[in-house]
N, C-alpha and C positions, 0 to 999 in steps of 0.2 A: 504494500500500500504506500508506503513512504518512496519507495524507487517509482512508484508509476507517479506519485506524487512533486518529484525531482525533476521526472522527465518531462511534465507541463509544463511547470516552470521554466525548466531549460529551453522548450519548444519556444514558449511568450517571449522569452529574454531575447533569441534568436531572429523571432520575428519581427519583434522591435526593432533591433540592431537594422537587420535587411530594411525593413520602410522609412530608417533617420538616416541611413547608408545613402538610400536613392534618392531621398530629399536632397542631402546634404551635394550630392556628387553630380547626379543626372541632371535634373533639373537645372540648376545653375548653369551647366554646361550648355545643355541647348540653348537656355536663353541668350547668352556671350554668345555660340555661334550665330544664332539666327539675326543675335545685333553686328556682329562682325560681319556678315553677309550681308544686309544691308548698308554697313558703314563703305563698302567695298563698293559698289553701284553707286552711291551719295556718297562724295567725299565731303561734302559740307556737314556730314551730319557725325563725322568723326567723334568731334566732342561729345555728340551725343550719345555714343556707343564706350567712350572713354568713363563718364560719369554712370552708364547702366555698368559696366562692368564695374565700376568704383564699388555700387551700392548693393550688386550680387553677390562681390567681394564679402562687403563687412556683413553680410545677411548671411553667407557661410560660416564665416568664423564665429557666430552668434549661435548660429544651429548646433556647432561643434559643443560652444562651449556649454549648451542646454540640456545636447547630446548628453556630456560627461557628466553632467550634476543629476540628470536621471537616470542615466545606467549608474551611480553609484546609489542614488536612493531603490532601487527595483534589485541592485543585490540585495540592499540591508534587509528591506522586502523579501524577498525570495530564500536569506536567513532564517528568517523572523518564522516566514510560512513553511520552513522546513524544520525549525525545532516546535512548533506547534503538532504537525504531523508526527514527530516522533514520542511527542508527550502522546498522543493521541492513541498512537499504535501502542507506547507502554499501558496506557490504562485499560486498553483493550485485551491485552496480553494480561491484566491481574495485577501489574505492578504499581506501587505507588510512586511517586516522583523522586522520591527519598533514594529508594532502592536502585532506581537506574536501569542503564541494560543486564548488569550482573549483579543480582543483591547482595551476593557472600563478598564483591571487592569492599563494600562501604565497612563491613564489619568484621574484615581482615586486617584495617588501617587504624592503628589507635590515634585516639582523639588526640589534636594536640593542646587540648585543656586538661588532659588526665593525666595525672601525677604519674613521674616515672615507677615502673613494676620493683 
């Protein structure tokens, strides 16, 4: 349950990535050609193709840097939703939170508030 639980995650994260990918890269790019194309026929309109690319420019680096601040909030996310699922599958399994994956590790490990033996 937790691995099929990982591998949606992973799928979203992936999908993500691919649709801010083609934002960030595709897009942009045609637009700069189709303006350098026409700048190319109209040379009067150079400037004008100079300032779209100026503004396609900083609207890319802006994507990027939105990119980065959400793919790191959608890991912490995708943490967050994968120690939930594991709490999930332990309670299911009969264990309590206390005990863990292995309940003899917790009380193999002396306290370290308890007085030396």
């Amino acid at each position: 349950m937790v691995v099929a639980f990982g591998v949606v995650v992973a799928l979203v994260v992936v999908t993500f990535a691919v649709v801010v990918a083609f934002t960030v890269v595709v897009v942009p790019a045609v637009v700069v050609a189709l303006v350098g194309l026409f700048a190319d026929r109209y040379p009067h309109r150079a400037l004008v193709s100079g300032i779209v690319a100026a503004v396609v420019h900083r609207r890319v680096v802006r994507l990027v840097a939105v990119r980065v601040v959400v793919q790191r909030r959608l890991a912490v996310v995708a943490a967050l939703a994968l120690q939930f699922a594991q709490r999930v599958a332990d309670g299911v399994a009969g264990r309590s939170p206390e005990e863990g994956a292995d309940p003899g590790a917790d009380r193999a490990a002396p306290s370290p508030r308890a007085p030396p033996p």
